[in-house]
C-alpha positions in Angstrom: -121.7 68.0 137.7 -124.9 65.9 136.8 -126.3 63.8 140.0 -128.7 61.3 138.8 -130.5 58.5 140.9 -131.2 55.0 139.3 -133.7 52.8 140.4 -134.5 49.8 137.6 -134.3 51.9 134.3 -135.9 55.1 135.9 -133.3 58.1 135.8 -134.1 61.0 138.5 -132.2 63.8 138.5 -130.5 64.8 142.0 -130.1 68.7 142.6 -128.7 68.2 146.2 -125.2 66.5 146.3 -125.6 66.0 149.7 -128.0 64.1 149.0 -126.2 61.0 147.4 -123.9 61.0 150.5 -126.4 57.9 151.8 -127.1 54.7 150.1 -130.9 55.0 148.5 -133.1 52.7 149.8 -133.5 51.3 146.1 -130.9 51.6 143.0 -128.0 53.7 143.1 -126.3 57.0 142.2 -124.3 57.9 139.2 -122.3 61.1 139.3 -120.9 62.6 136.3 -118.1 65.3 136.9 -115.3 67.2 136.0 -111.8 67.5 137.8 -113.3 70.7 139.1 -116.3 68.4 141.4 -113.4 66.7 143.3 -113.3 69.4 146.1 -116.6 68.7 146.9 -116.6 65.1 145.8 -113.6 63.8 148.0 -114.8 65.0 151.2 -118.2 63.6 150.7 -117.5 60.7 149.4 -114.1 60.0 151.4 -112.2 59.3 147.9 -108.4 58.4 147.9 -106.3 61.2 147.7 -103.8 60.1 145.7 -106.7 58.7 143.0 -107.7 62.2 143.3 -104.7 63.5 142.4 -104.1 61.0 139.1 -107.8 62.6 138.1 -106.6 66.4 138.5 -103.0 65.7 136.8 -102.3 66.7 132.8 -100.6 63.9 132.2 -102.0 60.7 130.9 -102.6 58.1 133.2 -102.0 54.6 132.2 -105.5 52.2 132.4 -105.5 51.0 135.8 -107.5 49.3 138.8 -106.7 50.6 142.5 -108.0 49.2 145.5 -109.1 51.4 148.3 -110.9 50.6 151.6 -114.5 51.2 150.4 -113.8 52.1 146.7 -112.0 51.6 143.7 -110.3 53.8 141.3 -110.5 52.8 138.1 -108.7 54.6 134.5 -109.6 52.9 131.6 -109.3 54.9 127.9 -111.8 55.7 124.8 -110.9 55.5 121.5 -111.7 58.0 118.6 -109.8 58.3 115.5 -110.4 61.7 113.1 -108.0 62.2 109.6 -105.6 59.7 110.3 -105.2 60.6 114.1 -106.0 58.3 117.0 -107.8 59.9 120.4 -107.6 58.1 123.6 -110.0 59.9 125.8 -109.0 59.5 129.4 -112.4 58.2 131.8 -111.8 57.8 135.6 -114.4 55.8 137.4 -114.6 55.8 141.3 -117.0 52.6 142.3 -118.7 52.7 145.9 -121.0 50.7 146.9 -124.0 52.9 146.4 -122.8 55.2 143.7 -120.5 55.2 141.0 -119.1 58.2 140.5 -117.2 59.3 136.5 -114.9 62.2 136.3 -113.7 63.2 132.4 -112.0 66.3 131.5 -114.0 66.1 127.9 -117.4 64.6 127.0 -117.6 61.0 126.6 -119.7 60.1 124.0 -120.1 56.5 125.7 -122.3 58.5 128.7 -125.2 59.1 125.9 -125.2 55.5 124.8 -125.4 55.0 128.9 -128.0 57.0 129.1 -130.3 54.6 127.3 -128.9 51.0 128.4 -130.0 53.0 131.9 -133.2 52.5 130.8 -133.6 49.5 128.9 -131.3 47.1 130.6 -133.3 48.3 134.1 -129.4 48.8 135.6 -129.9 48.7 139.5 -126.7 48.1 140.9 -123.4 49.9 140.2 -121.5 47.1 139.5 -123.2 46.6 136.4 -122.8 49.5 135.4 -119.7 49.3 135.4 -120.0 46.7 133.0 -121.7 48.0 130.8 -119.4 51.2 130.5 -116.2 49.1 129.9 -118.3 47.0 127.2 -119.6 50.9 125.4 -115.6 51.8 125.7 -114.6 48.5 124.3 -116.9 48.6 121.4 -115.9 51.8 119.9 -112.3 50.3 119.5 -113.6 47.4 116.5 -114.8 50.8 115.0 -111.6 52.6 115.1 -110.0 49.3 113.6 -112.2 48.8 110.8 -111.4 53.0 109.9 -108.0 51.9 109.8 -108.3 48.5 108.0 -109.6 50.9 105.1 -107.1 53.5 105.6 -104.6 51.0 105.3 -105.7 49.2 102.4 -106.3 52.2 100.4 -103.0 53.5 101.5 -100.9 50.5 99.7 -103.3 50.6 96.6 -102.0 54.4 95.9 -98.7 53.4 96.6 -98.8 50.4 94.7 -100.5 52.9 91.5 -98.5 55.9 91.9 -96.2 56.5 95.1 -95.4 60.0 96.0 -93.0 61.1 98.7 -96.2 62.0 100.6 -97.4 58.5 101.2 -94.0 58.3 103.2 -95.3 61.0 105.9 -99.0 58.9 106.0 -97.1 55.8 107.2 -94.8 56.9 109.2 -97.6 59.1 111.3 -100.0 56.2 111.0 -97.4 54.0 112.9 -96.3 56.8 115.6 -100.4 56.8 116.3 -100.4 53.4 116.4 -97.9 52.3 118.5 -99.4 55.0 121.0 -102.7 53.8 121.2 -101.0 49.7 121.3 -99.2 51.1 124.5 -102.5 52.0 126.1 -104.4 49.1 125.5 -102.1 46.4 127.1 -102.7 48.0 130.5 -106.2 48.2 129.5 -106.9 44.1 128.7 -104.8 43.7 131.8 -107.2 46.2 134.2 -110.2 43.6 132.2 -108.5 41.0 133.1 -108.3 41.8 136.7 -112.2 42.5 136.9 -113.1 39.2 135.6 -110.4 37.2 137.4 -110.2 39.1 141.0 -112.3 38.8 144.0 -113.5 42.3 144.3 -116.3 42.6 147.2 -117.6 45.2 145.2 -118.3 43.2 142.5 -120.5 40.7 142.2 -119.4 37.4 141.0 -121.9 36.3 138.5 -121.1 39.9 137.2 -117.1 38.7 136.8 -118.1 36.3 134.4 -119.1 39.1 132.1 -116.2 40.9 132.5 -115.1 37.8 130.5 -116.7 38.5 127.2 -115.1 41.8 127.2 -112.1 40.4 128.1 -111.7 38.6 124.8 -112.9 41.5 123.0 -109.7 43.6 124.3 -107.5 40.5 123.8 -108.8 40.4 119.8 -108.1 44.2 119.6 -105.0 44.0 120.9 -104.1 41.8 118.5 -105.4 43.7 115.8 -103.3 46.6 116.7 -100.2 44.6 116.8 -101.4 43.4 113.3 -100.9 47.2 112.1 -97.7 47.4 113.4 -96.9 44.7 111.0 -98.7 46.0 108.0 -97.4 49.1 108.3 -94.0 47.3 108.1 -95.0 46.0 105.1 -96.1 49.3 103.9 -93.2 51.0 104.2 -91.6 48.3 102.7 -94.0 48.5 99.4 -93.1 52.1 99.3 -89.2 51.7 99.3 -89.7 48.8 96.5 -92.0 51.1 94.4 -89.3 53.9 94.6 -86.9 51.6 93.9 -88.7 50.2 91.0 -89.4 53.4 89.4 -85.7 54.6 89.9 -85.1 51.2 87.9 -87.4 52.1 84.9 -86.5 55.7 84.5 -82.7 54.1 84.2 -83.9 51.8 82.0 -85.7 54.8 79.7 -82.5 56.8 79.9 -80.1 54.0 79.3 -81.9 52.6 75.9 -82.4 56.2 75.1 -78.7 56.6 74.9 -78.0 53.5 73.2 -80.4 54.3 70.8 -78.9 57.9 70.4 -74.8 56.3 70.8 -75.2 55.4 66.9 -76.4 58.3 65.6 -73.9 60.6 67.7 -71.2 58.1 65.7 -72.6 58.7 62.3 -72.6 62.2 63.1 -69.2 62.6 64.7 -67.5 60.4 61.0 -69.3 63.2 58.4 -68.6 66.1 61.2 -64.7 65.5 60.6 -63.5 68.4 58.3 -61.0 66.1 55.7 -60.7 66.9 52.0 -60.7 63.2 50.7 -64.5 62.6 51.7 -66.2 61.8 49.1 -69.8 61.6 50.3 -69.6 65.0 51.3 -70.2 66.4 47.9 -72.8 63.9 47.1 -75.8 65.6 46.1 -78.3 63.8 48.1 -75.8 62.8 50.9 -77.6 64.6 53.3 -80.9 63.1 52.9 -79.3 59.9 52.9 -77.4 60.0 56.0 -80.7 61.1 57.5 -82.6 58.7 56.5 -80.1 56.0 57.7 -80.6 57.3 60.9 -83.6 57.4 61.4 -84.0 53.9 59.8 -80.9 53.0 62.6 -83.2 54.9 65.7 -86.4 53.1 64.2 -85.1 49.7 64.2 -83.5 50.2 67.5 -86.5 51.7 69.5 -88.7 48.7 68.3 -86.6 46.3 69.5 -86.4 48.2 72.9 -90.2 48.0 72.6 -90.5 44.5 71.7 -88.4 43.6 74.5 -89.9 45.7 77.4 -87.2 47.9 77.6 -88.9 51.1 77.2 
């Protein structure tokens, strides 16, 4: 647990906890801890039990905003995607009036960007904070879209070149992932929504305005997800096509192969008959010429094939 004191851009480190109990006479506290900190966090601090409770839980909470007597609980969700695998990283935010308080069961790489807006946006109030986190989290998500723009695109070019059955597996995980991370981020434009629209005493209005810009952000990316969902529709669809398309040419081979071969298997069969009266049989050069008539037939007919696009 990291206790830090902010006071217009300077960062002080805290070692007492105790300590950040009482409101500072200027700036405000930010706490960054663990699930762990919340025995000694909820007592100090007078935090909601049950918000408590959806911090120390395994599952995965749903972005949210609760309202409590002199705090809120809020759950909102990072975003980091790695080989074709989306990572919502779960950030719980308890907002007081002097301190602002984060508990994350893994680093959050927004707290390092944080860590310098600190300092040159001269944060002084834990409201805008606030802000500022939610705008960090929302900013990493146009990164993760532009990834899988690009995975996408390259994704129909192979299939479109050469489809394999594994292209198959790629789509269907990249739509399982998601569809996962599209269920997450309704909630989360909603939880936005209600920080730009609702009259929270804890936060300031000319700081709800703001909330605004981000709102649109999460509305566009959103969007963008549900855009996937469509393209990978599409994808699948270019897949089954190219399979079908390929099962159609090698048919097509193997059929004018046969009609191609159907002749010579008839020329065959005639001077494979065993009868007496046969006269080309004892021709001298029969053989060579029955050969060379098919071949002459199997010529002619695999350049018309050709000139027709059949093979």
């Amino acid at each position: 647990m990291k206790v830090r004191l902010i006071q217009n851009g300077l960062i002080t480190e805290i070692d007492d906890i105790e300590e950040a109990a009482a409101p500072p006479v200027n700036g405000f506290y930010w706490i960054d801890a663990t699930p762990f900190d919340l025995d000694v966090l909820q007592p100090l601090f007078g935090l909601h039990h049950l918000a408590v409770e959806d911090c120390i839980d395994e599952e995965e909470q749903r972005p949210k905003l609760q309202l409590y007597d002199d705090h809120y609980f809020l759950v909102i969700n990072g975003i980091a995607f790695h080989n074709q695998d989306i990572f919502l990283r779960e950030i719980n935010v308890f907002l007081g009036t002097h301190a602002i308080i984060t508990v994350t069961k893994q680093e959050a790489p927004e707290f390092s960007t944080m860590m310098a807006l600190l300092r040159d946006k001269e944060i002084n109030r834990p409201d805008t904070f606030l802000y500022y986190l939610v705008d960090q989290i929302v900013d990493r998500y146009f990164d993760v879209i532009e990834k899988i723009e690009d995975l996408i695109e390259n994704l129909e070019e192979q299939i479109l070149m050469n489809t394999r059955k594994s292209h198959l597996d790629q789509i269907i995980g990249l739509r399982s992932e998601i569809l996962y991370a599209r269920k997450m981020l309704v909630p989360q434009r909603d939880l936005i929504d209600a920080l730009h629209k609702k009259e929270l005493p804890l936060i300031r209005p000319t700081m709800r305005k703001y909330f605004g810009d981000i709102l649109e952000d999460a509305a566009k990316i959103v969007e963008s997800f549900e855009t996937f969902r469509e393209l990978i529709g599409n994808l699948r669809e270019a897949y089954q096509s190219a399979l079908a398309g390929r099962a159609n040419d090698i048919m097509r081979v193997f059929t004018a192969l046969t009609t191609i071969f159907m002749p010579l298997t008839i020329v065959t069969g005639i001077y494979g008959m065993n009868f007496d009266n046969m006269p080309e049989l004892h021709s001298h050069y029969g053989y060579f010429v029955v050969l060379g008539i098919m071949a002459v037939i199997g010529l002619t007919m695999f350049l018309i094939f050709k000139r027709k696009e059949w093979l």
